[in-house]
OpenMM code with the backbone's topology and positions (N, CA, C; nanometers):
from openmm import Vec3, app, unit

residues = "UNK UNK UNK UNK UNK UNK UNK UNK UNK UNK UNK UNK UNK UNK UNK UNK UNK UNK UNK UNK UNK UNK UNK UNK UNK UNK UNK UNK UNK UNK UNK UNK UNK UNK UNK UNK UNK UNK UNK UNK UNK UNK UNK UNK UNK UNK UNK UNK UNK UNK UNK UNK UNK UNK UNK UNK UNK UNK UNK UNK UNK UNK UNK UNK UNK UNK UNK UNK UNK UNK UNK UNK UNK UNK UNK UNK UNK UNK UNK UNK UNK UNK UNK UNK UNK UNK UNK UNK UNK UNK UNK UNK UNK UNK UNK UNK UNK UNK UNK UNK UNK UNK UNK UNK UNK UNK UNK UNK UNK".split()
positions = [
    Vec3(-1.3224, -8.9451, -5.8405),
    Vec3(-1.1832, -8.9055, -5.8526),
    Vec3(-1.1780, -8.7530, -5.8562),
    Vec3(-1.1164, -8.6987, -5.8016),
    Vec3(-1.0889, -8.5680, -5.7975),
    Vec3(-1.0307, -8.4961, -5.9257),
    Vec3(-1.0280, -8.3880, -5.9246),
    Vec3(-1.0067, -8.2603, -6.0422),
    Vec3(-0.8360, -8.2914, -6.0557),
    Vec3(-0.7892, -8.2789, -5.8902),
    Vec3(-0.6394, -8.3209, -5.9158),
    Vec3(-0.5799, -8.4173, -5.9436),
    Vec3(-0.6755, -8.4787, -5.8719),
    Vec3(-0.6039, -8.6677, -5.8937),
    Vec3(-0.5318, -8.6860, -6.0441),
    Vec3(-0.7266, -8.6608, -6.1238),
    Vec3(-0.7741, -8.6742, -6.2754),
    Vec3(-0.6048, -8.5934, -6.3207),
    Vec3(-0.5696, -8.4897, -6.3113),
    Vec3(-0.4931, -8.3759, -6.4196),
    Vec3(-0.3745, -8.5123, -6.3838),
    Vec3(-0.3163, -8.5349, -6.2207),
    Vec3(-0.1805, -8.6101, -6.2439),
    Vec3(-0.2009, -8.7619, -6.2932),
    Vec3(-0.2934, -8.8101, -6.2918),
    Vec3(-0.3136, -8.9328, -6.3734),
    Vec3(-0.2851, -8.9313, -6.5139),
    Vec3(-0.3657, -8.8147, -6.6231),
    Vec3(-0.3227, -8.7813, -6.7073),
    Vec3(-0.1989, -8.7808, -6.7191),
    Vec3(-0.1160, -8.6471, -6.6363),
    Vec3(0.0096, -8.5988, -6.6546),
    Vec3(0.0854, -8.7437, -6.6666),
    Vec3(0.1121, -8.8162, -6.5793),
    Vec3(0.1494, -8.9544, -6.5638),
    Vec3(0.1669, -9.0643, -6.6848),
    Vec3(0.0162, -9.0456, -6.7658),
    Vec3(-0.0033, -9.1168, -6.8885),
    Vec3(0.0722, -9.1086, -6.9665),
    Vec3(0.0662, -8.9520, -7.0223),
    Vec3(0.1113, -8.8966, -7.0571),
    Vec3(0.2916, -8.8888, -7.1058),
    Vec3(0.3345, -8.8701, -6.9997),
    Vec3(0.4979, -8.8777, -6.9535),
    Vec3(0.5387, -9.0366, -6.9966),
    Vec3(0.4779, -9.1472, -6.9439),
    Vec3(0.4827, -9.2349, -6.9734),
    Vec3(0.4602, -9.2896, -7.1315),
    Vec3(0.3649, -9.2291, -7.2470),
    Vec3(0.3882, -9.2401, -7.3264),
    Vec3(0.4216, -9.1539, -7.4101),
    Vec3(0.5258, -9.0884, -7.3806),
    Vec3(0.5391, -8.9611, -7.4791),
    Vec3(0.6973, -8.9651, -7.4969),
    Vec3(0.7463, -8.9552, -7.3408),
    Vec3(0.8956, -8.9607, -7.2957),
    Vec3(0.9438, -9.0121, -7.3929),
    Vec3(0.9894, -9.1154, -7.4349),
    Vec3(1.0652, -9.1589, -7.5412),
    Vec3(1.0602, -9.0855, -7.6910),
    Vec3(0.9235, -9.0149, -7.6774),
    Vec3(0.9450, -8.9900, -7.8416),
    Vec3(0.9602, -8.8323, -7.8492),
    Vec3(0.9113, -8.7454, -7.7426),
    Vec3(0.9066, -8.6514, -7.7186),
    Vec3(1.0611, -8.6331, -7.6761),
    Vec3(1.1415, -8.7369, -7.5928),
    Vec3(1.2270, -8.6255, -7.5305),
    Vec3(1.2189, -8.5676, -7.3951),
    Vec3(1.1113, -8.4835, -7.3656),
    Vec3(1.0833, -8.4308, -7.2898),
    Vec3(0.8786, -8.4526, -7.3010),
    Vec3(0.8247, -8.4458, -7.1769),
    Vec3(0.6784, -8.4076, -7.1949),
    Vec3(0.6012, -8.2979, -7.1460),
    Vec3(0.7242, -8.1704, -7.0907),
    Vec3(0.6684, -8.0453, -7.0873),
    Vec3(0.6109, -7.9548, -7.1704),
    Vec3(0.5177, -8.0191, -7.2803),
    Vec3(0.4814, -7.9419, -7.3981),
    Vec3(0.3277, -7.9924, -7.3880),
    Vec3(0.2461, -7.9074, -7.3845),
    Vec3(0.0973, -7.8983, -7.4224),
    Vec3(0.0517, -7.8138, -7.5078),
    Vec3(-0.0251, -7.8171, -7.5778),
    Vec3(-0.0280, -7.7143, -7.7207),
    Vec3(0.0572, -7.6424, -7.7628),
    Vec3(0.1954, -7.6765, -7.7550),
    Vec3(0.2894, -7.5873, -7.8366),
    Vec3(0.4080, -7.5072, -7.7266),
    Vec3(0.2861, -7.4891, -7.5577),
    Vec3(0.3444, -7.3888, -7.4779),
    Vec3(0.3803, -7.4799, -7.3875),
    Vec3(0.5235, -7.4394, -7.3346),
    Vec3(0.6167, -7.5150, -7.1769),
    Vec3(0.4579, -7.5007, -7.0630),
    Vec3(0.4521, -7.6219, -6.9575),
    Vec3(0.3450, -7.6358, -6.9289),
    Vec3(0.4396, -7.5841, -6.7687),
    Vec3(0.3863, -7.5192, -6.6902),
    Vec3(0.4381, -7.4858, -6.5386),
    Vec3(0.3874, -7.5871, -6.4604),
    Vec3(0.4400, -7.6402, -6.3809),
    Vec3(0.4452, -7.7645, -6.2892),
    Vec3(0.4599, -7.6930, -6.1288),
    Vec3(0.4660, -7.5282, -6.1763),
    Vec3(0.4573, -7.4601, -5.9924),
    Vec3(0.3112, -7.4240, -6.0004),
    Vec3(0.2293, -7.4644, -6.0188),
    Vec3(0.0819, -7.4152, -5.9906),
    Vec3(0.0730, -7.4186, -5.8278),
    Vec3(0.0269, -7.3253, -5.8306),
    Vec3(-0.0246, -7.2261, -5.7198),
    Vec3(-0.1860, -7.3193, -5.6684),
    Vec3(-0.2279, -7.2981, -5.5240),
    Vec3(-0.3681, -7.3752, -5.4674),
    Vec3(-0.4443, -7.2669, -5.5431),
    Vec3(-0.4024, -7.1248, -5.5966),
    Vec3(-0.4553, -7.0098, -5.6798),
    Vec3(-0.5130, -7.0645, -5.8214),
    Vec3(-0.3808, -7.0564, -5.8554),
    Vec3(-0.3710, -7.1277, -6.0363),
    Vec3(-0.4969, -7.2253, -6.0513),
    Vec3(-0.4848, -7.3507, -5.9748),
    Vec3(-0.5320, -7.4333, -5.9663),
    Vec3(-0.6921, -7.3884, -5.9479),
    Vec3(-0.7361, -7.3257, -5.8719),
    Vec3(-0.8777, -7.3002, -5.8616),
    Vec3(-0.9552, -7.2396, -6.0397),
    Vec3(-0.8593, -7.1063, -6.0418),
    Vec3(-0.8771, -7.0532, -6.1498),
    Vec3(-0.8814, -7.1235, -6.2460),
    Vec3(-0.8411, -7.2033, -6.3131),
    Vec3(-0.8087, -7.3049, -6.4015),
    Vec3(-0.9751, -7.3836, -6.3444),
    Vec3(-0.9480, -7.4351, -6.2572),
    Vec3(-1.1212, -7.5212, -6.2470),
    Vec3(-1.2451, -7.4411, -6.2435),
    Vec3(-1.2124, -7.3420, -6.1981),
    Vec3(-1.3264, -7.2274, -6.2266),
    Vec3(-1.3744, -7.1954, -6.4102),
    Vec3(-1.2384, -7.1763, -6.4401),
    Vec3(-1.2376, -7.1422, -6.6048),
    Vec3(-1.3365, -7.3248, -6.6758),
    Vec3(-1.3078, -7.3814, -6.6089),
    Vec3(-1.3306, -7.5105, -6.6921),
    Vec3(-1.4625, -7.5392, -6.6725),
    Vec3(-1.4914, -7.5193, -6.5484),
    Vec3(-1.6758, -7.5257, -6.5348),
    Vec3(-1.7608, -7.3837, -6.5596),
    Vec3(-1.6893, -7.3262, -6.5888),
    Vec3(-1.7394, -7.1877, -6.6689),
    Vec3(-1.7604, -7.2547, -6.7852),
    Vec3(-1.6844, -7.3090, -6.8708),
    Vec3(-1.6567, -7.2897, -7.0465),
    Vec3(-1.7588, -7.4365, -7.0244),
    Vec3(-1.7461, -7.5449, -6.9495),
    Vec3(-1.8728, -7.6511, -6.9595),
    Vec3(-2.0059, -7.5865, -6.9533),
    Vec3(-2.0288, -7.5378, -6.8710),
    Vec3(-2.1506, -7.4383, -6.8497),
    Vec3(-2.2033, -7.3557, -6.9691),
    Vec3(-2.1028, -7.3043, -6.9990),
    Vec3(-2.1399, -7.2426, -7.1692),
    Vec3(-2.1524, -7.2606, -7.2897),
    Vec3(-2.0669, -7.3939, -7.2433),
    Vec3(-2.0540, -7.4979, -7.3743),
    Vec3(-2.2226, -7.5398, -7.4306),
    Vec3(-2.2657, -7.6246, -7.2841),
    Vec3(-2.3907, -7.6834, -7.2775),
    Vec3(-2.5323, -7.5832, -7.3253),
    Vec3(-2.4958, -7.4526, -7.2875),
    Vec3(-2.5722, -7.3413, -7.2242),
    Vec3(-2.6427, -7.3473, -7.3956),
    Vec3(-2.5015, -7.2901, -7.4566),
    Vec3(-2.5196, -7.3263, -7.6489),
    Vec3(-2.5362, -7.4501, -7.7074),
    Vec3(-2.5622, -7.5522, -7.6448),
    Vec3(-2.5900, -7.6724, -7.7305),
    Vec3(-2.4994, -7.7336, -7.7762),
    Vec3(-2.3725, -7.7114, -7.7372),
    Vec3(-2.2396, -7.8075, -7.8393),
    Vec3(-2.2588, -7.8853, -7.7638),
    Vec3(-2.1697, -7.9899, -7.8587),
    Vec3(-2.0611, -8.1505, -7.7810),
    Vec3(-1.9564, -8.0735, -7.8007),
    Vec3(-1.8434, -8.1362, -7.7006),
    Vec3(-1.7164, -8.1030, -7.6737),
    Vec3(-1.6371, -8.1072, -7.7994),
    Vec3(-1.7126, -8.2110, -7.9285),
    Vec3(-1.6472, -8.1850, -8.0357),
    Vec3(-1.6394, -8.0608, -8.1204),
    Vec3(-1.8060, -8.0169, -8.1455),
    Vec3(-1.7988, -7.9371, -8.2195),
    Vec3(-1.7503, -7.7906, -8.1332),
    Vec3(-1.7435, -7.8067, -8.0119),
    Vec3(-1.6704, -7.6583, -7.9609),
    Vec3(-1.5524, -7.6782, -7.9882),
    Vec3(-1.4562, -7.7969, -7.9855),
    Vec3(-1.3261, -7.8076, -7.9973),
    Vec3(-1.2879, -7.7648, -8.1740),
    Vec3(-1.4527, -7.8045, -8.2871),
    Vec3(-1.4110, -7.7844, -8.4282),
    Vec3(-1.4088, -7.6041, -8.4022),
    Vec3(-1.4539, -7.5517, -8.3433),
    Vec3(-1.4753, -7.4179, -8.3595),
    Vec3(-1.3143, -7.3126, -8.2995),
    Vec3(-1.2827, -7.3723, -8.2037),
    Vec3(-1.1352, -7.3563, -8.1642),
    Vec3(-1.0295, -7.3995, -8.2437),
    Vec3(-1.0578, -7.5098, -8.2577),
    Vec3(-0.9202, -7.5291, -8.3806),
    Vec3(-0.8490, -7.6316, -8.2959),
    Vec3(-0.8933, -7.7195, -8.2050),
    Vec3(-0.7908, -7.7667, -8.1218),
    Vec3(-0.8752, -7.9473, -8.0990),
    Vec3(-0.8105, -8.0051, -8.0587),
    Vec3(-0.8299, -8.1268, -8.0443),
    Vec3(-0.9574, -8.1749, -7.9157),
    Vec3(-1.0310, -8.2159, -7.9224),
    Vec3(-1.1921, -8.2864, -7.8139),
    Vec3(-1.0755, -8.2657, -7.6905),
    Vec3(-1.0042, -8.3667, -7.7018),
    Vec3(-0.8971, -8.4055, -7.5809),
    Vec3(-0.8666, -8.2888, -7.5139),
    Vec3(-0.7996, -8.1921, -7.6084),
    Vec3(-0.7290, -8.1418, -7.5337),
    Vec3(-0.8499, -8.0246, -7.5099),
    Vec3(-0.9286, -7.9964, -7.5407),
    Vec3(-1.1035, -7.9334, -7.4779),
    Vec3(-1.1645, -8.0289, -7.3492),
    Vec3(-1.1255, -8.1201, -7.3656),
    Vec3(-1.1793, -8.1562, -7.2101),
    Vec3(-1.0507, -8.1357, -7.1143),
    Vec3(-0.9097, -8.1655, -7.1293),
    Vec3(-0.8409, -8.1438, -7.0857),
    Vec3(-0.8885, -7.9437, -7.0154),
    Vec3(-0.8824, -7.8467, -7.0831),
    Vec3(-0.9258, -7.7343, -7.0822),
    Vec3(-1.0318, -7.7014, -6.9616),
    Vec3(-1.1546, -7.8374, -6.9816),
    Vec3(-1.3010, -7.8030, -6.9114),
    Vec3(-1.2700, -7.8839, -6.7645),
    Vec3(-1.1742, -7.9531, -6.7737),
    Vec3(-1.1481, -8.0552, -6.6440),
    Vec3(-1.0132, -7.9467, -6.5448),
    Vec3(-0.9798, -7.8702, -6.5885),
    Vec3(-0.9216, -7.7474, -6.5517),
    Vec3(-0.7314, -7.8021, -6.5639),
    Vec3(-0.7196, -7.8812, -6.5858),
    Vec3(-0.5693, -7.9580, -6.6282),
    Vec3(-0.4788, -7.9271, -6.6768),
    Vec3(-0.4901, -7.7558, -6.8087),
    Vec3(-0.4373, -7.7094, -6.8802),
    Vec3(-0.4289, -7.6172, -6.8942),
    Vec3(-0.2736, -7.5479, -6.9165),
    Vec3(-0.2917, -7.4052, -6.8778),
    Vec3(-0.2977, -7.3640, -7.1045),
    Vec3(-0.3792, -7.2074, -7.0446),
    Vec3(-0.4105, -7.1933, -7.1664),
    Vec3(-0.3595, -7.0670, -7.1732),
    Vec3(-0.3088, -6.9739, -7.2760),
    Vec3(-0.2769, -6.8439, -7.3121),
    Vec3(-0.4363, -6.7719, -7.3263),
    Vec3(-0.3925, -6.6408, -7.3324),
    Vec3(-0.5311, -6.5294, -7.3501),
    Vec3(-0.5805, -6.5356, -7.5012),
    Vec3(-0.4931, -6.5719, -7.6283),
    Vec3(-0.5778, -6.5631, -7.7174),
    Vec3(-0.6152, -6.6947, -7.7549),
    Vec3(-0.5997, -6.8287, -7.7092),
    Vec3(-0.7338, -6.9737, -7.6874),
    Vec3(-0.8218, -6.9097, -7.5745),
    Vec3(-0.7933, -6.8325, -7.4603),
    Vec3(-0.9308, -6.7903, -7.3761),
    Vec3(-1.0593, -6.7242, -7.4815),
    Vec3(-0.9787, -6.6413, -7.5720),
    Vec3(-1.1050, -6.5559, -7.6481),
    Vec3(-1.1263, -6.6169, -7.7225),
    Vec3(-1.0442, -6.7476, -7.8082),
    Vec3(-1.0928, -6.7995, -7.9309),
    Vec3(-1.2228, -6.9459, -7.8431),
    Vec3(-1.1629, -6.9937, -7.7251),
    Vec3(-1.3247, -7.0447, -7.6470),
    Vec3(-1.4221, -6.9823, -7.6088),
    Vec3(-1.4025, -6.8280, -7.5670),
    Vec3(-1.5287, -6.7244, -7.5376),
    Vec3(-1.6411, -6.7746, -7.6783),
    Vec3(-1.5139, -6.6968, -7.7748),
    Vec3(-1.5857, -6.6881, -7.8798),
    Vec3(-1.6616, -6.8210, -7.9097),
    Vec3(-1.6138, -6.9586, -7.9445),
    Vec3(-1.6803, -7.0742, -7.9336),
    Vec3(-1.7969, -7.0623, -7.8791),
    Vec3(-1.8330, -7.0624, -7.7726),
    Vec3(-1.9089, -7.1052, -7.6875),
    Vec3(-2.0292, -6.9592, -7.6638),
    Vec3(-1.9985, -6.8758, -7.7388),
    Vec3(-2.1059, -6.7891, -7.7195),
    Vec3(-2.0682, -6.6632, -7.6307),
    Vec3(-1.9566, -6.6612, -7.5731),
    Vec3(-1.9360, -6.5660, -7.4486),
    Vec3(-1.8259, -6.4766, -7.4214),
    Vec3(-1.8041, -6.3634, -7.3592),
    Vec3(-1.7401, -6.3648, -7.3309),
    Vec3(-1.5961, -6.3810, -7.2347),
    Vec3(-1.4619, -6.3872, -7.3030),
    Vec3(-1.3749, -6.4099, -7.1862),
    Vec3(-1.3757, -6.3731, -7.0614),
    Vec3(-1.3645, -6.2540, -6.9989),
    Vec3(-1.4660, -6.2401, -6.8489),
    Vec3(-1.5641, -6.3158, -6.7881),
    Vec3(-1.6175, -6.3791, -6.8704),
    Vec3(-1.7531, -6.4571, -6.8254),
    Vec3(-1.6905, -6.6115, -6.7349),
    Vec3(-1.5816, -6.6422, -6.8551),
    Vec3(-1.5394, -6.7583, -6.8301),
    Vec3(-1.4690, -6.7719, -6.7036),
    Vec3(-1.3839, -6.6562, -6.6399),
    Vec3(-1.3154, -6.6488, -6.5175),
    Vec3(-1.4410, -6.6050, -6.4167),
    Vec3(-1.5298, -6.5829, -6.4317),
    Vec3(-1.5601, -6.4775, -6.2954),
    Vec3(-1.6536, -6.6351, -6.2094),
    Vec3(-1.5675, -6.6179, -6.1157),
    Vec3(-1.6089, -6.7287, -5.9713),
    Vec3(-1.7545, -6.6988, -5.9294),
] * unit.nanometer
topology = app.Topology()
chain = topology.addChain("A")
for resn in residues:
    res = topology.addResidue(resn, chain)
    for name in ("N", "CA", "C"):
        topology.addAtom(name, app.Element.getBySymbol(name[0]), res)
């Protein structure tokens, strides 16, 4: 299954069980999620995600204990590593930091 398929399957799940209680299901960690991703966005985002797997592993975590070190939920850390989720600059440095690295590291293709 593909990187994209995977994110709108989610998205899908998602919408489907949330809609009713949510209201709306444009909310992922707190921030309005953009639904205009760019063939750009989209790379970057999968680039960032097999970066931060790569570094994850590189240091020895499970997806849990990098997610205890962020502050944020396994899920929504694989969500992150599967490239699905857009993230602000200070979760980029608080996963640098996780994982041993720095933010630059995590973008560069």
């Amino acid at each position: 299954m593909s990187r994209l398929m995977y994110c709108t399957r989610v998205r899908q799940t998602l919408k489907t069980t949330f809609t009713s209680y949510l209201g709306r299901i444009d909310i992922v960690g707190g921030s309005p999620v953009s639904h205009d991703r760019t063939e750009s966005d989209i790379n970057i985002l999968a680039t960032l995600g097999r970066n931060l797997r790569a570094a994850r592993l590189s240091a020895g975590l499970t997806r849990q204990e990098a997610a205890a070190r962020v502050g944020i939920a396994p899920s929504f850390f694989a969500q992150i590593e599967y490239g699905c989720s857009d993230l602000d600059l200070k979760l980029l440095g608080a996963l640098a930091d996780a994982v041993g690295c720095d933010a630059p590291q995590l973008l560069t293709f």
